[in-house]
N, C-alpha and C positions, 0 to 999 in steps of 0.2 A: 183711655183704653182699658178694656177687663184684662184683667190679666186671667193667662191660663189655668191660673190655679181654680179661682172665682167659676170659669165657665166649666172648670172640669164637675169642679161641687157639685153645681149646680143640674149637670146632665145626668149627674150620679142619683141626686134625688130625685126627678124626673122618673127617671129608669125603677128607680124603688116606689113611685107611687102607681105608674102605668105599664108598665113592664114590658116598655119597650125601648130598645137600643138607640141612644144616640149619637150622632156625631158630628162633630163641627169644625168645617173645614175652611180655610181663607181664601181668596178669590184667585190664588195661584194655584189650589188645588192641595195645599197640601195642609196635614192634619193640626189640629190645634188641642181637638178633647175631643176623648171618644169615650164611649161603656164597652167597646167591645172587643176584642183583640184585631179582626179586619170584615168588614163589615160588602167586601168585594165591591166598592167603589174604585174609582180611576179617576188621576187629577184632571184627565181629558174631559173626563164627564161633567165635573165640578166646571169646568173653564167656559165648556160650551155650555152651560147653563147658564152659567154666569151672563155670558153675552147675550141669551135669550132675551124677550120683554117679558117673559114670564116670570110671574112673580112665586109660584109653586106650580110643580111635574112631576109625574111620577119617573120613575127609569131604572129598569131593571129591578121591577121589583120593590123598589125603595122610595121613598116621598124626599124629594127637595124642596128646599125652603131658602126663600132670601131673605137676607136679614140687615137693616138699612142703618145707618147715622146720619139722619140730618141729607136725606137721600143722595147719598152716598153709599153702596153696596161696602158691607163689611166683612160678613160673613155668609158662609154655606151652611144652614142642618139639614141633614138626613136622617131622615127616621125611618128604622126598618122593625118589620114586628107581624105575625099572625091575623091579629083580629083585625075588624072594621072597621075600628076609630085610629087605627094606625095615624092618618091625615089628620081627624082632629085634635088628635092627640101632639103631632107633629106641628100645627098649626097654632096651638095653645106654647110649648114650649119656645118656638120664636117670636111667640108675641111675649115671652116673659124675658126672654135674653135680649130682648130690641129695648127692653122697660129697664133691664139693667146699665146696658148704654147709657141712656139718658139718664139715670141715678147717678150712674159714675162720673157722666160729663157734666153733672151739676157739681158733684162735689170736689170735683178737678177743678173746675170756675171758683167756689167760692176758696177754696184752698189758694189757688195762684191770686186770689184777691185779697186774703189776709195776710199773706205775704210780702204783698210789694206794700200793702199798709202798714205792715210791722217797719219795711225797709225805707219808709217815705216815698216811695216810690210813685203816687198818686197827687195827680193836682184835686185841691177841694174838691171842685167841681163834679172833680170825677170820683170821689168818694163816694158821694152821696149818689151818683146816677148810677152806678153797679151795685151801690149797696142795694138799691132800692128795685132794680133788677133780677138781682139776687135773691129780694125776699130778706133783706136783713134789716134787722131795726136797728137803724142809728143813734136812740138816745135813750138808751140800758145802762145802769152799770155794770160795766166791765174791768176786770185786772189782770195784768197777763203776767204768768207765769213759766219760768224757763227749770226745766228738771233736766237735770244731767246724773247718767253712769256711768260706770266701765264699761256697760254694754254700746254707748253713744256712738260710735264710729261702725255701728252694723244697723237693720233696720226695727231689728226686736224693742227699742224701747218705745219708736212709733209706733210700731204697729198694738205693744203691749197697753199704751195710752189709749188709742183710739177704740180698743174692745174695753177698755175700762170707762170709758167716756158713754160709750153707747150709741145706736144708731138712733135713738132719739134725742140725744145731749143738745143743746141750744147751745156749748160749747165747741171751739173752734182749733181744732190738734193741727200741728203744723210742725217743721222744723223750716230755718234758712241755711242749716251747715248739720255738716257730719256731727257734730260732736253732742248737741242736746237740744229737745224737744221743747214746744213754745204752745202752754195753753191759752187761750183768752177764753179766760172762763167770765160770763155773765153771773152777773150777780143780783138778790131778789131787793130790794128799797129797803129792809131791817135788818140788812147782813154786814156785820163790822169784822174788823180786823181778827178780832177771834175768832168768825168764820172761817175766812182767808185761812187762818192758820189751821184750825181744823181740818178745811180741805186740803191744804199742803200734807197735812198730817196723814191723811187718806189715802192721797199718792204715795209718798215713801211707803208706807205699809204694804198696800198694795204690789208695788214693783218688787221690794223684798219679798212676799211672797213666791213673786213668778222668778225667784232665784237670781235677782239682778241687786248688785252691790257697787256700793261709791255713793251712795244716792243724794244727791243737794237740790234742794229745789226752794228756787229766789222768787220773790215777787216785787211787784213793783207800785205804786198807788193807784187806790181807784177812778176810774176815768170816768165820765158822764155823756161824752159822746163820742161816737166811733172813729173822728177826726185827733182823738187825741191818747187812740189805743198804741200808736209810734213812743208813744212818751213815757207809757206805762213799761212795753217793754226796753225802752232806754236806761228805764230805770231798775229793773228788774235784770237786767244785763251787769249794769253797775253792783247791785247787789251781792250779784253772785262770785264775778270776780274778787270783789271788798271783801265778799264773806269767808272766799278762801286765803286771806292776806292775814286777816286779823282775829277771825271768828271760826276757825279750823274745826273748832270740837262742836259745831254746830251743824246739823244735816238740812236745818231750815233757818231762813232768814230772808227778813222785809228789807226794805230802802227804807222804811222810816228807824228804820233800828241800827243804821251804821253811825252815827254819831260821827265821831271826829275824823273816822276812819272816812269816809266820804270826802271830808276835805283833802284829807295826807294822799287818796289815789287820785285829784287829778293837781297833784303837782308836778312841776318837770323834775327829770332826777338831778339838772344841774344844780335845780336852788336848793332841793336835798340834803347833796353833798356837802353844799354849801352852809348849810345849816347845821350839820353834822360836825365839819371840821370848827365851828365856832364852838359848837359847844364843847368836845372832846378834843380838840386841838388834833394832833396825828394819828389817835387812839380811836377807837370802834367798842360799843357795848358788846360786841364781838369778842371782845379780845378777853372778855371779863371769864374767870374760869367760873364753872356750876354754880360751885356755891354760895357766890356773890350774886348768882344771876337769880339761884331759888331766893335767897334772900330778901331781892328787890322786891320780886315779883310776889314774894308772900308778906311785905311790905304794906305794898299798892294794896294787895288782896284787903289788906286789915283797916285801911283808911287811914293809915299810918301811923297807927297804934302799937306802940313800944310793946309795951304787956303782952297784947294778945300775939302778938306775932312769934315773939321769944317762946311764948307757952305753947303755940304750933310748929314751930322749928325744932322744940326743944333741948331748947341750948337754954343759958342765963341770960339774964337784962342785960348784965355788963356784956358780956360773949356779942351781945343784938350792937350795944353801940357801940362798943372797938369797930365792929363790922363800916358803920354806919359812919364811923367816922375816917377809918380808913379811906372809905369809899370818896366822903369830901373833899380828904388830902388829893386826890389822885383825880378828879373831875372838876374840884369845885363847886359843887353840889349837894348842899346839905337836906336829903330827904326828910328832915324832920319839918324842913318848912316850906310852907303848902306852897309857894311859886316856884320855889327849885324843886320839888317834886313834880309836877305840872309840867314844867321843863324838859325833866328828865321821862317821864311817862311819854310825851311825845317824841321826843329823840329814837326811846326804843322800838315807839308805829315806824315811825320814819324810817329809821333802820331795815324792820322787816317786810315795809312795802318795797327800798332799794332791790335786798335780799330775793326777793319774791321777783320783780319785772327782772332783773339781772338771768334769773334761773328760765324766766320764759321765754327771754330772748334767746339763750341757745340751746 
């Protein structure tokens, strides 16, 4: 269905190139888009038109017009106006609003088709018979990607997508929930992952422009047939939760780029905890105050290089391993060597995936 906004536009530019008043009314007679403030029709008139076999009337003055879906009566225009192409002019304008219909109810079909393909929602079979239906080509590369804002829970960053996509995009803008937008963008046979990022790249900028902030936009790998576009946003799904878990200071990020962090989100938090309490015994990297924790983590940063760490903390060598060996007494984990470090770098993913599902669950 057009929305009213679409049909108003559209009778407004109408009205600006023939300059004659439109308006379009529903089969109950009542108004939906007009050009004119009252144009002395009556929903009586609309009604019993309606019922006519007549497909255009004049009455009162004014030219009626039916305007069909799929022959089914949708709408009423009226076209009122001076000259003598009033009718043709009237007669041209619902054949452009009838041509809108079927625009919109094409791209309502293929949208509720990408959808239930993102959501598995489709047997094989019947992938390829609507695809093919539809006019889509099933064996492109494609990658889907999921963009999320602050704006997510209103319709502004759909719709700000889809005018950036363009109405001639071979791209597919979609959302399944309130909260962020689902491209499956096609991609040309010499387009690699620096593309991808490229166009990730495009978007954020983009949407920052049109004044929207929080911006993350996940992708997922490229797929080679449209049977396996569910996978890529599976994965691009994953992505983006991971990337907010582990990868915070990042606005974009792939599935091939979550490393270990991919493993630590699909574990249960039981074996977690459990993992947790082995290595820390009743204690949490939690409990560790600031400056043990900059320590670690400017540590880990340095590949576990004494020197260079001390010289960016700056503090002393000695200052670096009193720290360093405090920390041993008190965990049993001596960072200087590379499998308790390993140990301990994973402890603290683990920790902040806990930390992180704990916070979403309430």
């Amino acid at each position: 269905m057009i929305s009213n906004q679409i049909l108003q536009s559209t009778i407004d530019g109408l009205k600006g190139i023939a300059r004659v008043e439109f308006c379009v009314m529903d089969t109950e007679g009542k108004e939906v888009a007009s050009t004119a403030g009252s144009m002395g029709t009556t929903a009586s008139s609309v009604t019993e038109f309606a019922k006519s076999p007549a497909d255009s009337q004049e009455i009162q003055g004014c030219q009626y017009f039916k305007i069909f879906d799929e022959q089914q009566l949708e709408y009423v225009l009226i076209a009122a106006g001076t000259g003598e192409d009033v009718y043709m002019v009237g007669k041209m304008a619902a054949f452009q609003i009838q041509n809108l219909l079927v625009a919109y109810k094409e791209r309502f079909d293929k949208d509720n088709f990408i959808k239930n393909l993102l959501l598995d929602n489709l047997l094989l079979i019947d992938i390829y018979s609507r695809a093919k239906k539809l006019h889509i080509q099933t064996d492109v590369n494609r990658v889907v990607m999921i963009v999320e804002t602050d704006n997510g829970k209103d319709s502004n960053a759909l719709e700000a997508m889809r005018t950036y996509a363009g109405n001639n995009s071979k791209d597919f803008i979609t959302a399944v929930d309130e909260n962020s937008v689902i491209v499956v963008k096609e991609l040309g046979d010499g387009d690699s992952n620096k593309e991808i990022e490229k166009a990730a790249g495009s978007i954020e900028t983009f949407l920052r422009k049109e004044g929207m902030k929080g911006i993350h936009v996940a992708y997922g790998t490229v797929v080679k047939e449209i049977k396996e576009v569910s996978r890529s946003y599976k994965e691009a799904k994953m992505a983006l939760d991971v990337g907010k878990i582990f990868f915070d200071d990042r606005n974009i990020i792939a599935y091939s780029e979550l490393g270990i962090g991919r493993l630590i989100y699909q574990l249960p938090i039981p074996l977690c905890k459990m993992f947790i309490r082995e290595i820390f015994g009743g204690k949490s990297p939690d409990d560790f105050d600031e400056e043990t924790l900059t320590t670690i983590y400017k540590f880990f940063e340095n590949s576990l290089n004494v020197s260079e760490t001390s010289r960016q903390l700056f503090i002393h060598r000695n200052t670096l391993v009193y720290r360093l060996d405090k920390l041993q007494k008190s965990t049993g984990l001596d960072l200087r060597v590379f499998e308790d470090a390993i140990t301990f770098r994973i402890a603290l993913m683990v920790v902040k995936y806990m930390n992180y599902m704990e916070s979403f669950e309430y």
